[in-house]
C-alpha positions as CSV (number, residue, x, y, z in Angstrom):
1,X,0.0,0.0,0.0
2,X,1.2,3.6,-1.1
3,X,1.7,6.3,1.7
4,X,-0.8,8.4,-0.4
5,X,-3.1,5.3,0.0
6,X,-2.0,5.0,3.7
7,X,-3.2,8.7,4.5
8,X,-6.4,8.6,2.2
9,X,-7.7,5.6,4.2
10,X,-7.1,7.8,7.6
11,X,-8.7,10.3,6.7
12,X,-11.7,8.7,5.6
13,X,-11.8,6.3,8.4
14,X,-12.2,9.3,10.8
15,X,-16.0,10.1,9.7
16,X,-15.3,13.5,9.7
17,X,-16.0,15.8,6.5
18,X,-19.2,16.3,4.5
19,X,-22.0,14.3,4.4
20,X,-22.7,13.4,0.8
21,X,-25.3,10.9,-0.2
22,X,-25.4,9.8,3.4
23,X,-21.4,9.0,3.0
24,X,-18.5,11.3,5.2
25,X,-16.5,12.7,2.7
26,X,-13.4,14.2,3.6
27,X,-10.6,14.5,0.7
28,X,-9.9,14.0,-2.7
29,X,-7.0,13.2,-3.7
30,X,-4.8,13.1,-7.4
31,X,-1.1,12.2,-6.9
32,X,1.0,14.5,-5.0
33,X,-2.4,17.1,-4.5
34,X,-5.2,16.6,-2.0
35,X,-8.1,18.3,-1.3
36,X,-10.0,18.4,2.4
37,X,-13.3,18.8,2.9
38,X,-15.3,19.7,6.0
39,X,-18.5,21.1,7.2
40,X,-16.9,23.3,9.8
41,X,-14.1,25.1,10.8
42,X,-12.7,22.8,13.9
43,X,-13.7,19.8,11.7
44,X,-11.8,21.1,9.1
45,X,-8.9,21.9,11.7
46,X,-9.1,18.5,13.0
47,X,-8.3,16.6,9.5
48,X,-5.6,18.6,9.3
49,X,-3.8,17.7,12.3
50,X,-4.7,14.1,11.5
51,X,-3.0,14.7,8.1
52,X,-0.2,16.2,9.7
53,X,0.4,13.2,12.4
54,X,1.0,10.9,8.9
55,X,2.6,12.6,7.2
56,X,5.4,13.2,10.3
57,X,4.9,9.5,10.6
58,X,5.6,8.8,6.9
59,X,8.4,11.1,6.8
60,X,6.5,13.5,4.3
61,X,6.9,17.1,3.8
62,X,3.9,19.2,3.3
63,X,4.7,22.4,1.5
64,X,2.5,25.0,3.7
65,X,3.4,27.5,1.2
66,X,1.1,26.2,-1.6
67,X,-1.3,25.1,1.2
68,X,-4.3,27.7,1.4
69,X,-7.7,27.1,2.8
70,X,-10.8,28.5,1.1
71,X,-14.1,29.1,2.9
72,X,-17.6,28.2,0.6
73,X,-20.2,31.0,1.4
74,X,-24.1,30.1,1.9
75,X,-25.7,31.2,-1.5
76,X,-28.3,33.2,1.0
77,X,-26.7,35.9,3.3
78,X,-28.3,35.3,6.3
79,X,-26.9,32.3,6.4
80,X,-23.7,33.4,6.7
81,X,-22.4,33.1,10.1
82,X,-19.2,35.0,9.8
83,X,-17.1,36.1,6.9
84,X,-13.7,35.9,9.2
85,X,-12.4,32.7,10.3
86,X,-9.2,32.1,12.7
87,X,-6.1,31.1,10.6
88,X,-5.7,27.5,9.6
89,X,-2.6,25.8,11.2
90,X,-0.4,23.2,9.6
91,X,3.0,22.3,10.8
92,X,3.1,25.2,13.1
93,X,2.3,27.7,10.0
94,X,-0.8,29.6,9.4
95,X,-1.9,28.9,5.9
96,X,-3.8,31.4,3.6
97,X,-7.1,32.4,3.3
98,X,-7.7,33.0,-0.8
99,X,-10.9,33.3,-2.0
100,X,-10.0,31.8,-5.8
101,X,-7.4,28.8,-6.7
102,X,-6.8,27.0,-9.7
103,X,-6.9,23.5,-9.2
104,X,-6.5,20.8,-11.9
105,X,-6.8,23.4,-14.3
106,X,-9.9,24.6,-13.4
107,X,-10.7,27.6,-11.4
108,X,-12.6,27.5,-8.3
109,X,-14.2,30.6,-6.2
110,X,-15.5,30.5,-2.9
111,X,-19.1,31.6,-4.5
112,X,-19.1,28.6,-7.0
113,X,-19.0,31.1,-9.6
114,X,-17.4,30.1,-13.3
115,X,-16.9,33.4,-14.7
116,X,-13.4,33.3,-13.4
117,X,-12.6,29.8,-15.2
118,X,-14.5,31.0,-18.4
119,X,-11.9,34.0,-18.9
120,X,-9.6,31.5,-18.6
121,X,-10.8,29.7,-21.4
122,X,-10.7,32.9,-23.3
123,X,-7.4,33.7,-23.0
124,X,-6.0,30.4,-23.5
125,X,-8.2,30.6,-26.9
126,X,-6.7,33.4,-27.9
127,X,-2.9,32.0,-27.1
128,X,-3.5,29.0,-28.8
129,X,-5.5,30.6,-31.8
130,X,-2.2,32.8,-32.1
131,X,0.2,30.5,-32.5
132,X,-1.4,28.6,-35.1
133,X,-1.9,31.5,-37.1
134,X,2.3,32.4,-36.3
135,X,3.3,28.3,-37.1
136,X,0.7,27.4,-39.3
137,X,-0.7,30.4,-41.4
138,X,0.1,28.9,-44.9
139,X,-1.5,25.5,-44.5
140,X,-4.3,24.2,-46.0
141,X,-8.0,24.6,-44.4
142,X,-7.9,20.6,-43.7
143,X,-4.6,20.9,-41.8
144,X,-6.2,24.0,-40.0
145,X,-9.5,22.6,-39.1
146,X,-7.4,19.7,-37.7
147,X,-5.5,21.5,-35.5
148,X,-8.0,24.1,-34.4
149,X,-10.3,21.3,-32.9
150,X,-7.3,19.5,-31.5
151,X,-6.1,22.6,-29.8
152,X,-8.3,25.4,-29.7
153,X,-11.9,23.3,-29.0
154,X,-10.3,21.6,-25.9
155,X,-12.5,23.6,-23.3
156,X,-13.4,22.7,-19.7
157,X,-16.7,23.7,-20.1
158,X,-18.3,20.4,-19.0
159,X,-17.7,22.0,-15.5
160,X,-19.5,25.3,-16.3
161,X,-22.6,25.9,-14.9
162,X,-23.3,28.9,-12.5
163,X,-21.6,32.2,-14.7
164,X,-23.3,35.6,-15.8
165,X,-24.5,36.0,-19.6
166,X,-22.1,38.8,-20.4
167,X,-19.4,36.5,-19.7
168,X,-20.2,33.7,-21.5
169,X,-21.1,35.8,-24.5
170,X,-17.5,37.6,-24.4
171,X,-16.4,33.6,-24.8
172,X,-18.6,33.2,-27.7
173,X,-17.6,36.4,-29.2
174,X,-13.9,35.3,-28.3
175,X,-14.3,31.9,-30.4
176,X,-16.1,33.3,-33.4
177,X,-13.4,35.9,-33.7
178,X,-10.6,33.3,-33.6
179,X,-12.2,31.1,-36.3
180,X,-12.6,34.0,-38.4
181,X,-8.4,35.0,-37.9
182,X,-7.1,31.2,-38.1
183,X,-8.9,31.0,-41.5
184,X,-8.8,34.4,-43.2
185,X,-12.6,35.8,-43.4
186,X,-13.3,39.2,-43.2
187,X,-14.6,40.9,-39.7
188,X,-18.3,41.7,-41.3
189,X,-18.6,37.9,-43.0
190,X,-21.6,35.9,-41.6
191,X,-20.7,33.4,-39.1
192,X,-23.5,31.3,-39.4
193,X,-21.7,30.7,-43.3
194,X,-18.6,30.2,-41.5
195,X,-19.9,27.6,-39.5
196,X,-21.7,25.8,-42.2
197,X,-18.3,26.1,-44.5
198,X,-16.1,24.9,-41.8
199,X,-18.8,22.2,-40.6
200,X,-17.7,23.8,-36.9
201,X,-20.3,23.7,-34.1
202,X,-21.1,27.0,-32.5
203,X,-19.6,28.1,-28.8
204,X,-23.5,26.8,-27.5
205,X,-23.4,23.6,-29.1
206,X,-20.2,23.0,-27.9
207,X,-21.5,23.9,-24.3
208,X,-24.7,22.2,-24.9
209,X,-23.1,18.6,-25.8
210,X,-20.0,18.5,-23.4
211,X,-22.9,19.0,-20.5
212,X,-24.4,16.2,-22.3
213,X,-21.2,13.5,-22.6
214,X,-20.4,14.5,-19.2
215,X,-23.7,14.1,-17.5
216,X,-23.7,10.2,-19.5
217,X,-20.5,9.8,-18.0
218,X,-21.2,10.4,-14.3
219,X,-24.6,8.6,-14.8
220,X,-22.3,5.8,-15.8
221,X,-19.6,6.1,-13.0
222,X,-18.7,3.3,-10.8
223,X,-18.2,6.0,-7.9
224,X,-21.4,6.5,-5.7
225,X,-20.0,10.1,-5.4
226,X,-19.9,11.1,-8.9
227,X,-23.5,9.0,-9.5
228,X,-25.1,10.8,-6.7
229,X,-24.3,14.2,-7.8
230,X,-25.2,13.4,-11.7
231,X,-28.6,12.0,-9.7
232,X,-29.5,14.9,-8.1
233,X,-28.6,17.1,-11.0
234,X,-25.3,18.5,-9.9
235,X,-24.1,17.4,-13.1
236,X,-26.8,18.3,-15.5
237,X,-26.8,22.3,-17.5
């Protein structure tokens, strides 16, 4: 058994984290990152001074400087019952409060908001759109077509679901103006011929069917986890 494995099986053994589908969930874990969950903040404390015990009796190093700690606020206000919190501690060091982190790519707020993560995507659309144009400029609209999906249609918008119009509209505005630069039309051309010419979906359809694949996958998951969010609608646009 792996020390990851070792500390993972702890953690969860301790019943303390979030109750989910009537199971205590507690961390998530991929490699050399872990996630911990809890409901409050002395559970959340207490998880962490369990993680701490094995990983002084595993001989590993937590790096407190890329540890932070981020706070989910009630959706409602009055729900709220503070919006201060005592420091976190972890190896004798108090670990940051942020209130947005980027984890697995993806980027999470402490309002569960995806406007952040969709401006992402637009930026990386436009770094990617640029250097096909700079490396590729003279190839064929097959070769161009190829690479655009490969590299510029990669989005993590299977994840998206709680953002603001305006934002997701600068993404589809973002998208249309990149296919129209990678393959030479004019700024006034119609997009719904560019489309059709190109045989490219448009930045909804893309949104409509990754919510679709990804919703069949999670309906399909061997974790109870991931099925009981997809079966309560978690997963579903």
């Amino acid at each position: 058994m792996s020390m990851n494995s070792i500390i993972i099986l702890a953690l969860a053994s301790s019943r303390i984290g979030c109750n989910i589908g009537g199971m205590a969930v507690n961390n998530f874990a991929d490699t050399d990152d872990m996630v911990l969950l809890a409901s409050s903040w002395y559970a959340l404390q207490d998880l962490i001074r369990m993680l701490e015990y094995y990983c002084v009796k595993l001989n590993i190093i937590c790096n407190t400087k890329k540890t932070v700690c981020m706070v989910f606020k009630p959706g409602r206000r009055d729900r709220w019952i503070t919006e201060k919190f005592p420091a976190f501690t972890l190896s004798g060091c108090e670990l940051s409060h942020v209130s947005q982190i980027r984890y697995l790519g993806h980027e999470i707020n402490d309002v569960l908001n995806d406007d952040a993560d969709i401006k992402r995507e637009i930026k990386n659309l436009f770094v990617r759109t640029n250097m096909l144009i700079s490396r590729f400029r003279k190839c064929s609209v097959k070769v161009k077509l190829f690479l655009f999906k490969s590299y510029c249609m990669s989005y993590d918008v299977a994840l998206w679901k709680y953002f603001s119009v305006t934002v997701f509209n600068k993404f589809w505005s973002s998208y249309n103006k990149c296919i129209k630069r990678l393959f030479g039309y004019a700024r006034m051309d119609s997009m719904s011929g560019i489309l059709i010419d190109l045989s490219l979906p448009t930045a909804h359809t893309i949104v409509y069917n990754s919510h679709i694949l990804f919703h069949r996958h999670c309906s399909q998951s061997c974790n109870m986890i991931v099925k009981w969010f997809s079966a309560i609608g978690v997963c579903v646009f």
